[in-house]
KELORO-353362 format. One record per residue: residue in one letter; x, z, y of N, C-alpha, C in turn. Coordinates in steps of 0.05 Angstrom, whole numbers, plus 32768, in hexadecimal, padded with zeros to 4 digits. Each point is the difference from the previous one (the first is absolute). Example, Ala and Ser with C-alpha at 12.3 -4.5 7.8 and 13.67 -1.06 7.14 Angstrom:
residues 2
a8108809C7F8E7FEE80008018801280008018s7FF97FF280158010800180187FF1800E8016
//
This chain:
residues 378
x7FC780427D4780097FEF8016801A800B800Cx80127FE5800480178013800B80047FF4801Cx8003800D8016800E7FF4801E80187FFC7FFAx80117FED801A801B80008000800F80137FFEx7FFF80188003800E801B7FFB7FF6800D7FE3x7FE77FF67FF1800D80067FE87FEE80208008x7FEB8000800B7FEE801A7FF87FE57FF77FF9x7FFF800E7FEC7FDF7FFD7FEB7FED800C8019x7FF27FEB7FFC7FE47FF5801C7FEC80007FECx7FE48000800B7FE97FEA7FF57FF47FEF8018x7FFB7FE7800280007FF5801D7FDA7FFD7FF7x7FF4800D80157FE6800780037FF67FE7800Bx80087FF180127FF77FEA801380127FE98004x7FF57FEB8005800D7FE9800B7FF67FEA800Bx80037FFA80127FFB7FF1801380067FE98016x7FF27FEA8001800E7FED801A7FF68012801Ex80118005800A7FF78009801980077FE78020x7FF5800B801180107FF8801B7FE97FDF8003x800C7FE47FFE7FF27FF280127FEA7FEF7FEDx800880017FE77FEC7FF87FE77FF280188007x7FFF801980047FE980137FF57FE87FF98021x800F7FFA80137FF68003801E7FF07FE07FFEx80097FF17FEC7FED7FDF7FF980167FF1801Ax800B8008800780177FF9801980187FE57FF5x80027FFD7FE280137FF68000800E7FE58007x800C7FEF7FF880007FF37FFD801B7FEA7FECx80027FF1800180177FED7FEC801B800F7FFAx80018003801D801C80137FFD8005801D8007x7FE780097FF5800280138005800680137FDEx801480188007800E800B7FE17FEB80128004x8002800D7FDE7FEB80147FF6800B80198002x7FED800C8005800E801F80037FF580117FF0x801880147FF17FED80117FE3800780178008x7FEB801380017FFE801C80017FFA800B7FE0x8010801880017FF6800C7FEC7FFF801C7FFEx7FF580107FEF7FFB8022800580047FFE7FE9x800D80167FF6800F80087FF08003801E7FF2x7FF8800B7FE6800180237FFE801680037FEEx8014800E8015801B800E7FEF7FFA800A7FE3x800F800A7FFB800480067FDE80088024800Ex7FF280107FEF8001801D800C801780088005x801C7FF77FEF8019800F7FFD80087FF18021x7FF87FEA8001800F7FFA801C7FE880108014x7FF17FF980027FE9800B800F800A80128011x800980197FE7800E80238009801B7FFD8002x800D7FEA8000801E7FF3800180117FFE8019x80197FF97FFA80087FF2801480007FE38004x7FF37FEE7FEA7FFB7FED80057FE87FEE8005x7FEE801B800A7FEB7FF6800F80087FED801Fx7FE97FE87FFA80007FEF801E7FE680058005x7FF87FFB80197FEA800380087FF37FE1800Fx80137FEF7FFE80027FDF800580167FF57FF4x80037FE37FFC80137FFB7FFA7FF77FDB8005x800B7FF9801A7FFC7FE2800980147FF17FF0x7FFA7FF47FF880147FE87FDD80127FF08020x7FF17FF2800880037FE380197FE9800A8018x80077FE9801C7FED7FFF80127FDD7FFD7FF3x7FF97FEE7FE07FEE7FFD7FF47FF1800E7FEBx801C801780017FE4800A7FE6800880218011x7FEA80078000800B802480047FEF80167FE8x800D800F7FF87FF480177FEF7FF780168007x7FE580147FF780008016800A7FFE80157FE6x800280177FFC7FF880157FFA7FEA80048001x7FF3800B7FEB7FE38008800A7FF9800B8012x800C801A80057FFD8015800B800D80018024x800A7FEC7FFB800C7FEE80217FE37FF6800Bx7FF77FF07FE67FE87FE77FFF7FF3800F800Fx7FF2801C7FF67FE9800C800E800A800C8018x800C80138000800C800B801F7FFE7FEA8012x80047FE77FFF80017FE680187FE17FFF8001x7FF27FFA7FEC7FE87FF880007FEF80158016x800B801F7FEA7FF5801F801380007FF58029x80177FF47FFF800F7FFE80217FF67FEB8010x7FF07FE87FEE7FF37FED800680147FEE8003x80147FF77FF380137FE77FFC7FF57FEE7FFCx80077FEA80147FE97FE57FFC80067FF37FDFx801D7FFD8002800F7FF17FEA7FF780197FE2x7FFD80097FFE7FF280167FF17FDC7FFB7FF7x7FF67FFE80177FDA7FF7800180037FDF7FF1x80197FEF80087FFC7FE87FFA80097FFF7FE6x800380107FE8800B80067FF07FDC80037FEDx7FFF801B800F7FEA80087FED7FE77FF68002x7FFC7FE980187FE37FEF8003800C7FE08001x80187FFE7FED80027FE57FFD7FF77FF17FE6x7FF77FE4800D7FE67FF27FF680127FF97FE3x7FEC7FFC7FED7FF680037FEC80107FE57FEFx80107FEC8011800D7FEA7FFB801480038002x800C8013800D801780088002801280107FEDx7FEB800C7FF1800980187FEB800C7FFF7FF3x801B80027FED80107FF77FF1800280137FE4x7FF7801580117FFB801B7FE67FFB80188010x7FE1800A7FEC7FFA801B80057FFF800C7FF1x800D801E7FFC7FF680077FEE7FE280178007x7FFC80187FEA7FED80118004800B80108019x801880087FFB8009801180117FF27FFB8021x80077FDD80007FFF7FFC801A7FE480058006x7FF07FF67FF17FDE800280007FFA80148010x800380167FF17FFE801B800680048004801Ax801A7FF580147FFC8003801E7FF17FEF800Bx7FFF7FDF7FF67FE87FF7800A7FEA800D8002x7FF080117FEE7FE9800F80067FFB800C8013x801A8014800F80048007800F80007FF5801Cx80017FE77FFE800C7FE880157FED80058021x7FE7800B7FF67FF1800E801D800C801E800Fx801180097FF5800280158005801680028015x80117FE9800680187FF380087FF07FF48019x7FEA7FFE80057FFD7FEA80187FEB801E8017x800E8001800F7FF6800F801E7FF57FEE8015x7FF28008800E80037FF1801C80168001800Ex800F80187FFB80188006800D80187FEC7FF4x7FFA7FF07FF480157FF27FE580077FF1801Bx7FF07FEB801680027FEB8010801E80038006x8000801F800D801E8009800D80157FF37FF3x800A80027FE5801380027FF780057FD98009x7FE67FE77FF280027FEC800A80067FF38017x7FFB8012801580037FFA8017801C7FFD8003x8012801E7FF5801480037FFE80197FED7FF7x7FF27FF57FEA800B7FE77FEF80027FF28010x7FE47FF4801180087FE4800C800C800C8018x8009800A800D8010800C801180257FFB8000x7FFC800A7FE780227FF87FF380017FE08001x7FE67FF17FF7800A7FE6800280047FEF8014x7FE9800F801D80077FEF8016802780068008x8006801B7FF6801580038014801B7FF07FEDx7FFC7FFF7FE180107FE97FF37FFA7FE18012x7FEC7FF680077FFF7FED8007800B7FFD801Ex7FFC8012800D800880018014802A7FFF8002x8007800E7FE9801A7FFC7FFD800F7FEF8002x7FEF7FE97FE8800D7FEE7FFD80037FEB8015x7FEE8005801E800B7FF2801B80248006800Dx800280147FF280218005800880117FEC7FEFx7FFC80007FE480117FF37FEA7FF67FE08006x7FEC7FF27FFF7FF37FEF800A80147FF2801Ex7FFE800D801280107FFC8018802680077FFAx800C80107FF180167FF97FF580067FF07FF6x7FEC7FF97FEF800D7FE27FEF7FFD7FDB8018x7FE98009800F800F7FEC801380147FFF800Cx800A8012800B801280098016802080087FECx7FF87FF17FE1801B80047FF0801A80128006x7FED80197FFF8011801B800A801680037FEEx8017800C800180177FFD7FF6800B80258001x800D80037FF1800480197FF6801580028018x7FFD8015801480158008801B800F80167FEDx801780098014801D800A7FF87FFE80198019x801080197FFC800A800F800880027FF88026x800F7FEE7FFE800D7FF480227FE37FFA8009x7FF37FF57FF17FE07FF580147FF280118011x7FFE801A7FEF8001801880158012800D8012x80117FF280018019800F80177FFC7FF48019x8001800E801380017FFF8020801C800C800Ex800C7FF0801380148003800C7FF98003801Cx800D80188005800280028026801D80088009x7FFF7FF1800D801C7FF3800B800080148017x80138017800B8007800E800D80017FF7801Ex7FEC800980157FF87FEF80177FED7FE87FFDx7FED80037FEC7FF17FF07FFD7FE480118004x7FE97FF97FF47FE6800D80067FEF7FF87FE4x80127FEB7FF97FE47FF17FEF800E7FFE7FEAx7FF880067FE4800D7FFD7FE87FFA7FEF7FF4x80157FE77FF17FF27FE47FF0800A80067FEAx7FF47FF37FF080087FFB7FDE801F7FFA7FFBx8008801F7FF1801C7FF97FFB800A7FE67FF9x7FF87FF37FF1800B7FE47FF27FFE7FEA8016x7FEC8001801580027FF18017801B8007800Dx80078017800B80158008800F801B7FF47FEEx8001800C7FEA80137FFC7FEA800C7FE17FFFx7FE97FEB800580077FE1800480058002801Ex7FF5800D8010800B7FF3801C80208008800Bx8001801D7FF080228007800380097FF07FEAx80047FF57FF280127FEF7FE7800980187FEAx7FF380157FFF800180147FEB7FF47FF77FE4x800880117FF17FFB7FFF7FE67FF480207FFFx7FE9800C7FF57FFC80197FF6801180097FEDx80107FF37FF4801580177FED801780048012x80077FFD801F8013800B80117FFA8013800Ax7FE780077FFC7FF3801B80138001801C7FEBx8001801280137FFF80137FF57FEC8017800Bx7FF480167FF87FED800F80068002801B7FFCx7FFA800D80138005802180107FE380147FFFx7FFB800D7FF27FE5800680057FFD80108017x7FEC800580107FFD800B80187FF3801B7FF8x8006801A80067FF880167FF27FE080058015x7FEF800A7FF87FE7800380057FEF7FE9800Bx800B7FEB7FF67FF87FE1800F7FF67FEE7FEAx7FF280057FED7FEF7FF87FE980077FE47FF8x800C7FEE7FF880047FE97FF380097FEA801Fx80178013800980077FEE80168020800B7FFDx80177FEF800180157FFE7FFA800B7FF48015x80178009800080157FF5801B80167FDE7FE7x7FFC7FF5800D800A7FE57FF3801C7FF6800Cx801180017FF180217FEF80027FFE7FEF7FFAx80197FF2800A800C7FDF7FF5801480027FFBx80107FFE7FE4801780007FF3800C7FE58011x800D80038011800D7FE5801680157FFA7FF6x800E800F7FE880157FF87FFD7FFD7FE77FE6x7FDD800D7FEC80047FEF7FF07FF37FDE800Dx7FFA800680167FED7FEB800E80207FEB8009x80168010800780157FF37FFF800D7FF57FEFx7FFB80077FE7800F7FF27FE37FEF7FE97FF5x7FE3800080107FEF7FE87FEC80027FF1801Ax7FFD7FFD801580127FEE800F80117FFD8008x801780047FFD801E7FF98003801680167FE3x7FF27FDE7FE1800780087FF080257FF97FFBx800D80008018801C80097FF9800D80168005x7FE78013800B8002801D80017FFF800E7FE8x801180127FEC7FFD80107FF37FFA801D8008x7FED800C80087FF8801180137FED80197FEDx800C80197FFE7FEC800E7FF47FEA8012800Fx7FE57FF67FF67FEC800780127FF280227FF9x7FEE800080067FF6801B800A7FF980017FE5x7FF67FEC7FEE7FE880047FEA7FE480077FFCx7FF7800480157FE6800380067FF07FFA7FEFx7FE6800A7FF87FF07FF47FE77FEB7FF68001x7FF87FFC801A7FF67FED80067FE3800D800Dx7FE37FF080097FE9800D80097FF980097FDCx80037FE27FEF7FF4800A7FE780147FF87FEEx8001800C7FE580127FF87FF47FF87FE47FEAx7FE780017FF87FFA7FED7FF27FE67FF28012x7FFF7FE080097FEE7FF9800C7FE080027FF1x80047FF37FED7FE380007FE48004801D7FEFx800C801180077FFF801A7FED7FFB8012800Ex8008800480188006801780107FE18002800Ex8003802380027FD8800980038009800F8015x8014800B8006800C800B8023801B7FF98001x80018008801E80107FFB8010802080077FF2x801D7FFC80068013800E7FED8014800B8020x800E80178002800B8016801780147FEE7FF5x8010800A8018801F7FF77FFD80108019800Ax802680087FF5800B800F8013800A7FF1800Cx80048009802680067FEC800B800D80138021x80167FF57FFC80218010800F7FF38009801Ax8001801680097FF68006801E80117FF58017x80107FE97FF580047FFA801A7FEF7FDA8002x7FED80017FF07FF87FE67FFD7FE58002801Bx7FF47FEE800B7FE7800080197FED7FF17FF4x7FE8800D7FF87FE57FFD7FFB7FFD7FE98013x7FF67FF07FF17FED7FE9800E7FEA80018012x7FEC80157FE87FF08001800D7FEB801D7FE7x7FDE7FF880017FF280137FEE7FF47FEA7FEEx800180027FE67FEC7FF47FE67FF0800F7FFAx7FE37FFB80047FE580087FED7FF87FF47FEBx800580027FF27FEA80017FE37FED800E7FF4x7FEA7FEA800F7FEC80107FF67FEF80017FE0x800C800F7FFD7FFD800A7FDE7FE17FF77FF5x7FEF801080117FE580047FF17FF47FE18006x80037FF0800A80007FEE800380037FF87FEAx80217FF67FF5800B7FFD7FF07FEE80017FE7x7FFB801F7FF47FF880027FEC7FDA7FF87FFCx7FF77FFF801E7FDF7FF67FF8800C7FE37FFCx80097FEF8003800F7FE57FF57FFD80017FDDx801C800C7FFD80057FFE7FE47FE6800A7FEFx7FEE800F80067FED80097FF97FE57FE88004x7FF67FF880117FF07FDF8002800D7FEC7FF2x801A7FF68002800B7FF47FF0800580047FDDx8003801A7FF77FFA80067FE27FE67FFB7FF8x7FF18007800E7FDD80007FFA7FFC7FE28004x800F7FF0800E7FF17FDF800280127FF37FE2x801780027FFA80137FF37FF57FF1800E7FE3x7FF880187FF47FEC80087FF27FE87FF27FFCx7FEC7FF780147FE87FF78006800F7FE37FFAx80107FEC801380027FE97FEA800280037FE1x801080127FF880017FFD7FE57FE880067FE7x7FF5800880157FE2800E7FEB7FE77FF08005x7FFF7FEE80197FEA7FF3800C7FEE7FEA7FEDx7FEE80007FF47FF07FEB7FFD80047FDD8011x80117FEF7FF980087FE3800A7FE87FF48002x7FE880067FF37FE87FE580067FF180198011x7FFF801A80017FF38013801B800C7FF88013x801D80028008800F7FFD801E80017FDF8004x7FFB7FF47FED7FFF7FDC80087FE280038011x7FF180107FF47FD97FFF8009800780098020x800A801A800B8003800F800D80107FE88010x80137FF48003800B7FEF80127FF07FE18007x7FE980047FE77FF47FDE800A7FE78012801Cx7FFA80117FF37FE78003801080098010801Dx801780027FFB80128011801F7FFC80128017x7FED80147FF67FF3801780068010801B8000x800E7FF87FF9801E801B7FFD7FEE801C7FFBx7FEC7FFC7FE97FF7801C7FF080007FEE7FE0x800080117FF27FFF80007FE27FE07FF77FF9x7FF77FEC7FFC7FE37FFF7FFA7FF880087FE4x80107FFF7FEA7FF780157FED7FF5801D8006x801B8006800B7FFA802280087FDE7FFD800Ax80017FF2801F7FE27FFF80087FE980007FF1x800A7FE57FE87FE780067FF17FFD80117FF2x801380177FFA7FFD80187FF17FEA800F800Bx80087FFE801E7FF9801E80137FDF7FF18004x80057FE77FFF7FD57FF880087FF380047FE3x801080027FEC7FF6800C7FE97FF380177FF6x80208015800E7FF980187FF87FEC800F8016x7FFE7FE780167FE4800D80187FE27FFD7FF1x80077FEC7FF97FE47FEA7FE67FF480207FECx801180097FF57FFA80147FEC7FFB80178006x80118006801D7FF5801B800D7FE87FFB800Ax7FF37FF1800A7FDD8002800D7FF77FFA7FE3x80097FF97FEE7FEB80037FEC7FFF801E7FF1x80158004800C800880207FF27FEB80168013x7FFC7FF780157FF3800D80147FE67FFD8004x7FF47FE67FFB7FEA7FF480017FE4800C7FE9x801D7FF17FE57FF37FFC7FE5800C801C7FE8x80058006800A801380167FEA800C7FF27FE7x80087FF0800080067FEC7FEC80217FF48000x80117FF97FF280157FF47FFF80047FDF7FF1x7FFA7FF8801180037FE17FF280267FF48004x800780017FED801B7FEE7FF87FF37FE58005x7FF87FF27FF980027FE17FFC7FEA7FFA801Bx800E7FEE800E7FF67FF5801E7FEC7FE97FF3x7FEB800180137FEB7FEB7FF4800E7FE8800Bx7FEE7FEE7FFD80087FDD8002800880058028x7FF18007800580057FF78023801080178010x800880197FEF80168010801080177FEE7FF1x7FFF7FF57FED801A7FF87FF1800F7FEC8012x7FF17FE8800380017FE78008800D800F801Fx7FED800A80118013800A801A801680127FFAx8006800F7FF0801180077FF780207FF38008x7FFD7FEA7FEC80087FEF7FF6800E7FF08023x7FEA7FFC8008800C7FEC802280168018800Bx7FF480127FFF8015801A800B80167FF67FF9x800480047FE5801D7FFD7FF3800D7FEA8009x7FF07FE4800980107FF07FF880077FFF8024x7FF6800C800E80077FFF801B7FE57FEC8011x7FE47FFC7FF47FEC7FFB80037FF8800A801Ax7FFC801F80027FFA800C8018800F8005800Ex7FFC801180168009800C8018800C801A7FFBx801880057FF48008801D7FF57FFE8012801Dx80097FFA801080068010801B7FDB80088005x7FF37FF27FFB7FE5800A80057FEF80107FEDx80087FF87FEF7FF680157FD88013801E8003x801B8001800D8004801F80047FEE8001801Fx7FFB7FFA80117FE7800C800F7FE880017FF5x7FF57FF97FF27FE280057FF0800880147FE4x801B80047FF8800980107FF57FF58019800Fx8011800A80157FFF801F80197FD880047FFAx7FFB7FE4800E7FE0800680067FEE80067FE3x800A7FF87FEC7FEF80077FE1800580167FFDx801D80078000800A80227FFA7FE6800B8010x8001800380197FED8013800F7FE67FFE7FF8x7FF87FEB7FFB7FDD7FF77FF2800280197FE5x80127FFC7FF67FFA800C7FEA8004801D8005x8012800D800B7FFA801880097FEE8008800Bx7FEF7FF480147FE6800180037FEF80057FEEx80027FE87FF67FE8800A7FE78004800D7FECx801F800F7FF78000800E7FF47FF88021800Ax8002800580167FFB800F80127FE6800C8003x7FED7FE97FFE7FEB7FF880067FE980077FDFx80147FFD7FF27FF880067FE4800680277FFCx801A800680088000801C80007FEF800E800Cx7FEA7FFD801B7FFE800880117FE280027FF0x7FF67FF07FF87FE37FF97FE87FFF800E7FEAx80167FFC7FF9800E801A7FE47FEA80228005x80187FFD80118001801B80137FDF800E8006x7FF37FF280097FE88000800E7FE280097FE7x800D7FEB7FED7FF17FFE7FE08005801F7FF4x801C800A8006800280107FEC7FF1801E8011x80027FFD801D7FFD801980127FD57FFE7FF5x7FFD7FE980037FDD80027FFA7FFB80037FE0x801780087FF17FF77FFC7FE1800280237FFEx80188006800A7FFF802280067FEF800E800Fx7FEF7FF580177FE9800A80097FE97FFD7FEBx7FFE7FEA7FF27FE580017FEE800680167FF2x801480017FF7800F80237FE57FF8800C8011x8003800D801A7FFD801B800D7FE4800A7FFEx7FF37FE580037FEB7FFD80047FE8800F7FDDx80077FF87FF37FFD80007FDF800380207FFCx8019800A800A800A80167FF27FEF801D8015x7FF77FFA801B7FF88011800D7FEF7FEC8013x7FEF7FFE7FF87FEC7FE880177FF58015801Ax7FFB80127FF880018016801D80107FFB801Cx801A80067FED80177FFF801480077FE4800Bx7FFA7FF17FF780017FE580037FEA7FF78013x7FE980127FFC7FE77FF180188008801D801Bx801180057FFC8004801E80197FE980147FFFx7FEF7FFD7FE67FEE80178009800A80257FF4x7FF78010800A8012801B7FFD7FF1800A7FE3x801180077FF37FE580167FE47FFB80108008x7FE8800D7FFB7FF5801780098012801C7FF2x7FF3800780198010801F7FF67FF280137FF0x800780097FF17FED801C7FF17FFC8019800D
//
């Protein structure tokens, strides 16, 4: 077998994973293939060992030896691998068998944690998508350098949005020029090239101006502010702030949304805007999923992949925006704690079992000492 890079594999497993394996799916919903995979020894001890290797968002690869360390760690996407149903299977080989056998040895009471954990990540994806959700109404628009600039006008108190001031004096930002203020952090003393302010209105002046380079030099390119030299006998206007960090948590929400359109699921964010809950109801139904499996994990010691007929079906309303998401992450908080309870509640029984199984031993090995009576002395 060869991967796209062309290293001798043997692929041990294969599989539909994700909303076919969960019985979740539906018409349009794509298939998702997992596969585990055992290097070829020269790569193995190589440098062209991978330890994953995701093809697309739909198929991801593992390593064997990845495979188990996740499993060892309690990786949900890992458990759903090695206890997925029997319809799903696309190819096993012996290899894989062999950890199936094993497949009890992978499930703790302590495993719940890691699920919990899972659906945790999904409330707070879903929760995200109320920011991107509320951008795309409010058809946010990529801001510029100047949007963060503030002007205070010398005898003033109150600083407004440079570009406001800039239209109320009949300025242009490429007449200004900028002075940095030494120990005064992203605040600049600001000029007005007056002479070029004289050549663009009263163009029978041939007049050579200061040159100034302006607040910025490129409006759509420019990521700071641009200094000017500028003659000491010229009089400051006034002070310009730019506030930077500002600035950059912008360009930073704005990369991550303009990203997120381009990668988004069109029939998920069509779902997400009919039912108008500003959370992700997939995500949700992930997280009432992966709650579904932790009390069974806690309950039953058991891992069921495939949702019976009546978690499916509610499932399913989740997704489509059926329920009350804002109320499923509150019964979310309150399950987490149920189950710590009773997992708690299970340690504490553990505990109790094992302290009376070591008294019966004490008991066995010296029943004397065990009933407090003394041996006689000689």
């Amino acid at each position: 077998f060869y991967t796209k890079i062309c290293i001798m594999e043997k692929i041990i497993f294969r599989g539909i994973v994700g909303s076919h394996a969960f019985g979740t799916n539906t018409e349009t919903s794509d298939k998702d293939i997992a596969e585990i995979f055992v290097c070829d020894k020269d790569d193995l001890l190589g440098f062209n060992y991978k330890e994953h290797d995701d093809i697309d968002k739909d198929n991801r690869r593992y390593e064997v030896g990845k495979f188990i360390k996740l499993l060892m760690n309690g990786n949900p996407n890992m458990l759903e691998i090695l206890y997925l149903p029997e319809d799903c299977v696309l190819i096993k080989e012996p290899e894989f068998e062999m950890i199936q056998k094993m497949s009890k040895t992978f499930i703790t009471k302590q495993l719940f944690h890691t699920f919990v954990g899972y659906a945790n990540t999904q409330i707070n994806k879903a929760q995200g998508l109320n920011k991107k959700i509320n951008w795309e109404k409010e058809k946010t628009i990529r801001k510029d350098v100047l949007d963060f600039c503030y002007f205070l006008e010398f005898g003033n108190t109150q600083a407004i949005p440079v570009k406001k001031w800039l239209e109320k004096e009949g300025y242009k930002q490429e007449m200004c020029g900028l002075v940095a203020i030494d120990h005064f952090r992203y605040n600049y003393l600001l000029f007005i090239d007056d002479l070029q302010w004289v050549k663009e209105t009263n163009h029978r002046f041939d007049i050579k101006t200061h040159e100034f380079k302006g607040i910025i030099q490129d409006v759509e390119k420019s990521n700071d502010i641009s200094l000017s030299s500028v003659p000491e006998y010229c009089v400051s206007k006034g002070i310009l702030y730019f506030n930077k960090d500002g600035y950059s948590s912008h360009c930073k929400d704005y990369r991550e949304y303009t990203q997120w359109l381009e990668k988004r699921n069109d029939i998920r964010f069509q779902t997400n805007k009919q039912h108008g809950q500003d959370y992700d109801s997939k995500n949700i139904m992930h997280m009432v999923r992966l709650l579904q499996m932790a009390r069974e994990i806690v309950e039953h010691n058991v891992i069921n992949v495939r949702r019976n007929l009546e978690q499916r079906n509610y499932l399913l309303r989740i997704k489509s925006g059926q329920e009350d998401l804002k109320q499923l992450i509150i019964w979310a908080e309150q399950e987490k704690e149920a189950l710590n309870l009773i997992a708690e509640l299970d340690k504490a029984k553990a505990n109790a079992q094992n302290r009376d199984a070591q008294d019966a031993d004490d008991e066995v090995v010296n029943p004397s000492i065990a009933g407090n009576e003394r041996l006689p002395i000689d």
